[in-house]
N, C-alpha and C positions, 0 to 999 in steps of 0.2 A: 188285319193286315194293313199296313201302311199306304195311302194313298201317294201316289208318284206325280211330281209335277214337273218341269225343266224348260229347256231352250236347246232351239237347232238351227245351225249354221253349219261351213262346212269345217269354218277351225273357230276354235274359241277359248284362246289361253287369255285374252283381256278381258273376259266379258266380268262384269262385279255384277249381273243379275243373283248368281249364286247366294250373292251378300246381302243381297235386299230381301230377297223369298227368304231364304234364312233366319234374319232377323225378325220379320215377321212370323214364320213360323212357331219361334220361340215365346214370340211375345203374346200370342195369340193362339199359341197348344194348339196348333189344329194336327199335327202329326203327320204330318208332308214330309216325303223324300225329294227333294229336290237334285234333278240330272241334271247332266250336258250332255249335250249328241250332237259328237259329230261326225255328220252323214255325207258320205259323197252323191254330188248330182243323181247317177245311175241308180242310189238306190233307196230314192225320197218316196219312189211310189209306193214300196216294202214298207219302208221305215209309218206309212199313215195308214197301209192296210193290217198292221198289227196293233197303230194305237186304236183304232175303231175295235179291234177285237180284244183288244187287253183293259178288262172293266175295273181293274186298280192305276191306271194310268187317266188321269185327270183331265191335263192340258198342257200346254207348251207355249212359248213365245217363239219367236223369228226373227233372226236377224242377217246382217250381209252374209254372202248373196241372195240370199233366197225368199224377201220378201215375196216379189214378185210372180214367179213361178210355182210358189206352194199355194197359190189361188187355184191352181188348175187341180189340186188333191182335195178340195172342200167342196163338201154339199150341197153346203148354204152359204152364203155371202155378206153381212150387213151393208147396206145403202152407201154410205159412206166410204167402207173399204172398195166396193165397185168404184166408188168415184175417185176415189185416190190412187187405185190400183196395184194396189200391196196390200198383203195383211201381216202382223206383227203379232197375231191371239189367236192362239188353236184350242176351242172345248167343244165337248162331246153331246149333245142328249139321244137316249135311244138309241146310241151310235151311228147317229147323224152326224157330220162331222160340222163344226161352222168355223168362217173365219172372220173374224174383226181385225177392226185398226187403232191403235190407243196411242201411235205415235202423235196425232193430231192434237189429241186429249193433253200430252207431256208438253208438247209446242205451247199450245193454247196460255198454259200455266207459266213460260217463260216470257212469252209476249205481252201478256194481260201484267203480270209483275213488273214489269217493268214501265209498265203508268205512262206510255208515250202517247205523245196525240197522232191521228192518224198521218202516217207517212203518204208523201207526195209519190217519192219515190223509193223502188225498191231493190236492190238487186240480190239472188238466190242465187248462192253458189251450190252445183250440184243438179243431178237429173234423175237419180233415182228415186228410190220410194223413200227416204226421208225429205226428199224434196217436194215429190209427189203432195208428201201429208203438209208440208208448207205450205205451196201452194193452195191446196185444198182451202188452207183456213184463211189465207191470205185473198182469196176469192169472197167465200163467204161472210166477211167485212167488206166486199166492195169495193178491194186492194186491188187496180188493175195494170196500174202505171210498174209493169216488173222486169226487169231485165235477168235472166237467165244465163248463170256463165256456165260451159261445162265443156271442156276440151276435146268432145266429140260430137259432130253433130247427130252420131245416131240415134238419140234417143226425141231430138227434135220431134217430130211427126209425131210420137206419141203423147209427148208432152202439149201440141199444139190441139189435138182433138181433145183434148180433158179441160184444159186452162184458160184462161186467160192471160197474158201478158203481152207487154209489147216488141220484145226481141229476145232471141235465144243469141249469143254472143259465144266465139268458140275461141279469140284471142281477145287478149287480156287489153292491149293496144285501142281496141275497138268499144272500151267501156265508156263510159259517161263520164266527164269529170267530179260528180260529185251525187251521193247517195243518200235521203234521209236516214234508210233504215239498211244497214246490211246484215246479212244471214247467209253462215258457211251453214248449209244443209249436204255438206260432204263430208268424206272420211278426213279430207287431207288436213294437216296438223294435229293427227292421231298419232301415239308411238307406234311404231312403225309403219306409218305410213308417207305419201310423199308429204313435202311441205307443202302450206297454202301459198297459191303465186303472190310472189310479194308488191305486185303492183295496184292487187286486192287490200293486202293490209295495210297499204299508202294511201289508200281509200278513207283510211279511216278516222283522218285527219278532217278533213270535208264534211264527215258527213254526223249522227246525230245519235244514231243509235246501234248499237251491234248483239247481235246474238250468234254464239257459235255452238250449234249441238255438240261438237266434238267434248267431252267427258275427261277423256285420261289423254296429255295433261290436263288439270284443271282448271289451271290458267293456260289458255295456249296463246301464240305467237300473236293472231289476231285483237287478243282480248287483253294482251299486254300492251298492244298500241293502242287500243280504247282506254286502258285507264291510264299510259301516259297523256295522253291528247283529252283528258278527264273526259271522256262521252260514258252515256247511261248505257250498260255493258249488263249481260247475262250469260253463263255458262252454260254447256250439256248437261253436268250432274242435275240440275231442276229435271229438265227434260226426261233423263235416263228415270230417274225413280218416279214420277208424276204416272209414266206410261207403265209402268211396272204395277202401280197401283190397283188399277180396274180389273188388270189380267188377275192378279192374286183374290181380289173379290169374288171374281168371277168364276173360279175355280174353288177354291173358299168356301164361298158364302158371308165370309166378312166384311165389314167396314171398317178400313184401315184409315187411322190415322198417322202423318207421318212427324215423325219427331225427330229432332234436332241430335240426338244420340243415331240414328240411322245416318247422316250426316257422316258425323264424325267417325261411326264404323266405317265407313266407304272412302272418306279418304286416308286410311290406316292400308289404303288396302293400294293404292294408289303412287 
């Protein structure tokens, strides 16, 4: 029987993980069914007390909204995902259930590519767990000079007992004139979602370098004013497939390597 592997969120008509496990799949004969599930909030608790009971169901990933909250469904924790406070990687042993964080992992790969020297300053758009796993790595280099934008202050408090940085910013008005390194670690400039505040992508004239997780578009609004304003610029897709990687090992057993035809499958799809 076929081993089952997927991703849960609560809608997921953009998600291109399908296309990556996929690919790999194929390339790699491992004979994975690859799902979607999407699950409503009330019924996340169900939905991990039959993956712990269902021994052809492998693992899963996680994505908006429910990094966060599906820590409270796992057994065990790795170190890191405590410290970031999200997990993005659900596997099993002994139907133990554990959770990891691999978005750090996808970051790491976009930051490090991009060959920049260590920024002065920073600013993080964004509060949740993609931002989280920013921060996380943004620390762990010793990064602490960071400004913080996110048009709620709610999440402040949680953010301030994990991290370090030097201001959480909730109007756009109140930013710095100018950023070594910027980083949308938000949804917004996703299709369908809002735009990114444009007083952010004026930013980007100033400053040195930019990274925008956002994925679909591939080029978004942000990253369109970085390579007009010619700065050293990096996309989501690195990130999306980087962090897709570990989870498929991990599940697996393989050692993926990712090639340039996974690429160009993903933006076919795009």
């Amino acid at each position: 029987m076929k081993r089952k592997i997927g991703i849960l969120a609560e809608k997921l008509s953009h998600s291109l993980s399908p296309v990556i496990h996929k690919h790999w799949d194929n390339l790699y004969e491992t004979n994975f069914i690859y799902k979607k599930f999407e699950i409503k909030k009330e019924l996340l608790e169900k939905f991990f007390n039959d993956y712990r009971k269902n021994n052809t169901f492998s693992g899963f990933n996680i994505t908006i909204p429910y990094k966060e909250i599906c820590m409270t469904h796992c057994d065990k924790i790795s170190s890191s995902a405590k410290k970031i406070g999200s997990v993005n990687l659900i596997y099993k042993k002994n139907k133990i259930i554990y959770g990891d964080n691999t978005d750090v992992i996808g970051f790491s790969k976009c930051y490090n590519s991009l060959k920049i020297e260590k920024p002065k300053t920073v600013l993080v758009v964004g509060a949740g767990g993609a931002a989280r796993a920013v921060l996380y790595f943004l620390n762990k280099k010793n990064i602490v000079n960071i400004d913080v934008f996110a048009p709620s202050l709610k999440r402040k408090v949680g953010l301030e007992t994990c991290f370090n940085f030097k201001n959480f910013i909730n109007k756009s008005t109140k930013l710095r004139n100018k950023y070594d390194l910027i980083i949308n670690a938000s949804s917004a400039g996703m299709v369908g979602k809002s735009s990114l505040n444009r007083n952010i992508i004026n930013l980007v004239k100033s400053s040195k370098s930019v990274i925008d997780i956002v994925y679909n578009p591939i080029i978004t609004d942000l990253l369109k004013k970085a390579d007009l304003e010619n700065k050293n610029y990096i996309g989501g897709l690195t990130m999306l497939v980087e962090q897709a990687k570990p989870s498929f090992e991990r599940w697996t057993g393989k050692k993926i390597i990712i090639d340039q035809d996974l690429y160009k499958k993903i933006e076919r799809y795009i």
